[in-house]
SEKELO-312880 format. One record per residue (C-alpha): x, y, z; residue in three letters; residue number from 0. Coordinates in steps of 0.02 Angstrom, whole numbers, plus 50000, padded with zeros to 5 digits. Layout:
// residues N
  east north    up res   n
     X     Y     Z ALA NUM
...
END
This chain:
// residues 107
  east north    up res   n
 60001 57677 46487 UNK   0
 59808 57725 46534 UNK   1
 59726 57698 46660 UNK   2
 59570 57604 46650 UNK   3
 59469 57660 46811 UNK   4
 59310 57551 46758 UNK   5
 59427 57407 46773 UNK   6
 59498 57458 46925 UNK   7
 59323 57488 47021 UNK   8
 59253 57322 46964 UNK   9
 59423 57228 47023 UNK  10
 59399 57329 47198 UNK  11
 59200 57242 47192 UNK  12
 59247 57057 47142 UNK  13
 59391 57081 47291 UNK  14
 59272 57101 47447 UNK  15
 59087 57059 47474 UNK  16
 59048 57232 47533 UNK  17
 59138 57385 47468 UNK  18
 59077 57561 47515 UNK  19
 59146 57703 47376 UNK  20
 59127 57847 47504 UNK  21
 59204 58018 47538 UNK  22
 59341 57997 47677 UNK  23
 59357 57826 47766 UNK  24
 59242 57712 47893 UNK  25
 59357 57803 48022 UNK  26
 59329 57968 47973 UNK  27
 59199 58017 47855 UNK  28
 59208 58197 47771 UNK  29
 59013 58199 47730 UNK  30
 58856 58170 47809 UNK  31
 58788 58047 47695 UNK  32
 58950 57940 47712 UNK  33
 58952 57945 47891 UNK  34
 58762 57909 47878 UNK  35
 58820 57740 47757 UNK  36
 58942 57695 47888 UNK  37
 58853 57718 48053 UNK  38
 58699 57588 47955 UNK  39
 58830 57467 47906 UNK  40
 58920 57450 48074 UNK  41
 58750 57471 48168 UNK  42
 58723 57311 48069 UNK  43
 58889 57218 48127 UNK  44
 58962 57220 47949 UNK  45
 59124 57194 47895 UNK  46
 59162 57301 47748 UNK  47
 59289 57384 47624 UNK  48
 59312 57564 47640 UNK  49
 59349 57679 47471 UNK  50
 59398 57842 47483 UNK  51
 59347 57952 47314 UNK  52
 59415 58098 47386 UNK  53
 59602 58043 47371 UNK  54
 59576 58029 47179 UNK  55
 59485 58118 47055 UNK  56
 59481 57980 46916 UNK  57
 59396 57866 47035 UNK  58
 59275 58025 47100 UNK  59
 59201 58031 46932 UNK  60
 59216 57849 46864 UNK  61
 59120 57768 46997 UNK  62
 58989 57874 46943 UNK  63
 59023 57825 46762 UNK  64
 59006 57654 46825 UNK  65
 58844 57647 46920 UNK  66
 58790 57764 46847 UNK  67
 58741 57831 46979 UNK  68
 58770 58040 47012 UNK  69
 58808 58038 47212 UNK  70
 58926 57951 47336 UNK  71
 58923 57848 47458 UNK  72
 58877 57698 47304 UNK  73
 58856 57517 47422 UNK  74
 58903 57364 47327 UNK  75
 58878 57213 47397 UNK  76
 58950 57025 47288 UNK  77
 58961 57136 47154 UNK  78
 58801 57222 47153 UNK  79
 58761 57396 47169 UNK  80
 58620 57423 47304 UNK  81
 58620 57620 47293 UNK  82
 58655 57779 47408 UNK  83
 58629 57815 47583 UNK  84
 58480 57876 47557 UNK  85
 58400 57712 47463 UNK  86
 58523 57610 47621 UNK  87
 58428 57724 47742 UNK  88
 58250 57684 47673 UNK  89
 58327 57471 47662 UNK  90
 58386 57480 47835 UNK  91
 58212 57541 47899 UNK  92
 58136 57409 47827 UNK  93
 58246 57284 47862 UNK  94
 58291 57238 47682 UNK  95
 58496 57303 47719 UNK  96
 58514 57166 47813 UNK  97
 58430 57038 47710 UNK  98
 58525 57123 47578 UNK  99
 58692 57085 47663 UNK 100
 58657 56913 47720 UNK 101
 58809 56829 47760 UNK 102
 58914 56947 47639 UNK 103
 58917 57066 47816 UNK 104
 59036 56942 47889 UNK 105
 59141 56856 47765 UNK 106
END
């Protein structure tokens, strides 16, 4: 049987308001720009799902099939892509993360 990774990623989404595709975990990031998403999303209080791309290569490469998108971290939040830390960086400054989150952060 194959294994459809598109379908996988998108069931991972629908599951949890906000899901951060990252390399390593919220607990121990193994990049800068991950630990960079992280530090912004619990700086902002937010409850979120943690996916490590590292631990498999199919889901390395097919969330960037998905988003189409070339780097990790990826955000999503209710199903959306919002982008990478850097564009979460740039949001946060601004304010527009946590408008973005709304009441996703906590549910």
């Amino acid at each position: 049987m194959s294994r459809n990774i598109a379908q996988e990623i998108q069931e991972m989404i629908d599951q949890t308001n906000v899901v951060l595709f990252m390399k390593g975990n919220k607990h121990m990031p193994q990049c800068g720009f991950s630990a960079a998403a992280v530090n912004m999303l619990n700086e902002l209080g937010v409850s979120f799902k943690d996916v490590n791309v590292l631990s498999d290569p199919q889901l390395r490469q097919g969330i960037k099939d998905f988003s189409d998108w070339p780097t990790v971290p990826q955000l999503y939040v209710r199903g959306t892509f919002v982008g990478g830390s850097d564009i979460m960086r740039e949001m946060h400054e601004s304010g527009e993360l946590r408008a973005t989150l709304g009441d996703a952060a906590t549910a």
